[in-house]
C-alpha positions as CSV (number, residue, x, y, z in Angstrom):
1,X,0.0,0.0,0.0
2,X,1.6,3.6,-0.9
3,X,1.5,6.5,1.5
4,X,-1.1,8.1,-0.2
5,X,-3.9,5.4,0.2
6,X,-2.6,4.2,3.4
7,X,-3.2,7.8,4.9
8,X,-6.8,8.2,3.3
9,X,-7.7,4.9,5.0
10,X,-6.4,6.2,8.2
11,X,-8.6,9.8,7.6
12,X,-11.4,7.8,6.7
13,X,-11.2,5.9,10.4
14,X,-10.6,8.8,12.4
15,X,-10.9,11.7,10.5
16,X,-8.2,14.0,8.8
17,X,-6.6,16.0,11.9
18,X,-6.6,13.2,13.7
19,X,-4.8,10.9,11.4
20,X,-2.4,14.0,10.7
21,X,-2.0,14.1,14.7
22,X,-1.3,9.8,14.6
23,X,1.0,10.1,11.9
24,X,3.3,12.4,13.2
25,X,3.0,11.2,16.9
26,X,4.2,7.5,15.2
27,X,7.0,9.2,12.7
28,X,8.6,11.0,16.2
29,X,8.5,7.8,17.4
30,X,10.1,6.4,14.4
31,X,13.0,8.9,14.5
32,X,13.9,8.3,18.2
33,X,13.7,4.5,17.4
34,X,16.3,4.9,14.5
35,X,18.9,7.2,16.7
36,X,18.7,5.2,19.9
37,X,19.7,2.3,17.3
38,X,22.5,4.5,16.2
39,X,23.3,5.7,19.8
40,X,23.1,2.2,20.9
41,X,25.4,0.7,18.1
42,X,28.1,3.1,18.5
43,X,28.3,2.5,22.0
44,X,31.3,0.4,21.6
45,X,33.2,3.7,20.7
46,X,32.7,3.4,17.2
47,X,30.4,5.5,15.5
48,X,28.0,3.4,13.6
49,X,26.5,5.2,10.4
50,X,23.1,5.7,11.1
51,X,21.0,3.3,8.9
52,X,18.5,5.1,5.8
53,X,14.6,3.5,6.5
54,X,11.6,5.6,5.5
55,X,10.4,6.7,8.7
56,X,7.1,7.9,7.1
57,X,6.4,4.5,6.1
58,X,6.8,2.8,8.8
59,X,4.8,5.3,11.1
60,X,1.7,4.7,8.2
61,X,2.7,1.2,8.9
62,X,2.2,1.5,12.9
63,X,-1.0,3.4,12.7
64,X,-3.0,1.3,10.1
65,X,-1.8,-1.8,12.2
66,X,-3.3,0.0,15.2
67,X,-6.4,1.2,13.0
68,X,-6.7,-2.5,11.9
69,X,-6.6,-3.8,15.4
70,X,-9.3,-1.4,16.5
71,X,-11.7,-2.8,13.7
C-alpha cells in the first residue's frame, strides 16, 4: 500500500486531523527508534553510520496496524 492510500484509510477511520496528529505522533516515534539504534550501536566507541529507512512509512505502517486492530 503507498503513502497516499494508506493515509486516506487512516482519515477515513478517524478523521483528517486526527490521522495527521497519529501520523506524526508515530513518525517522532520512528525517528527516536532509529537514533537510539545508532546511539546504541556506536556505544562500543565506534560511531555506527546511522541506517537510511523511510520513517514515514513505517509510522503509516504503525498506525493502520493499530487502526486494523481497532476494527
Amino acid at each position: 500500500m503507498d503513502k497516499k492510500t494508506s493515509m486516506k484509510k487512516i482519515s477515513e477511520l478517524v478523521g483528517r486531523d486526527r490521522a495527521i496528529e497519529l501520523v506524526m505522533n508515530a513518525y517522532n516515534t520512528e525517528l527516536v527508534a532509529s537514533w537510539l539504534r545508532h546511539l546504541e550501536a556506536s556505544q562500543g566507541g565506534k560511531v555506527a553510520r546511522p541506517e537510511r529507512r523511510d520513517h514515514l512509512a513505517n509510522a503509516l505502517v504503525r498506525v493502520n496496524e493499530v487502526c486494523d486492530l481497532s476494527s
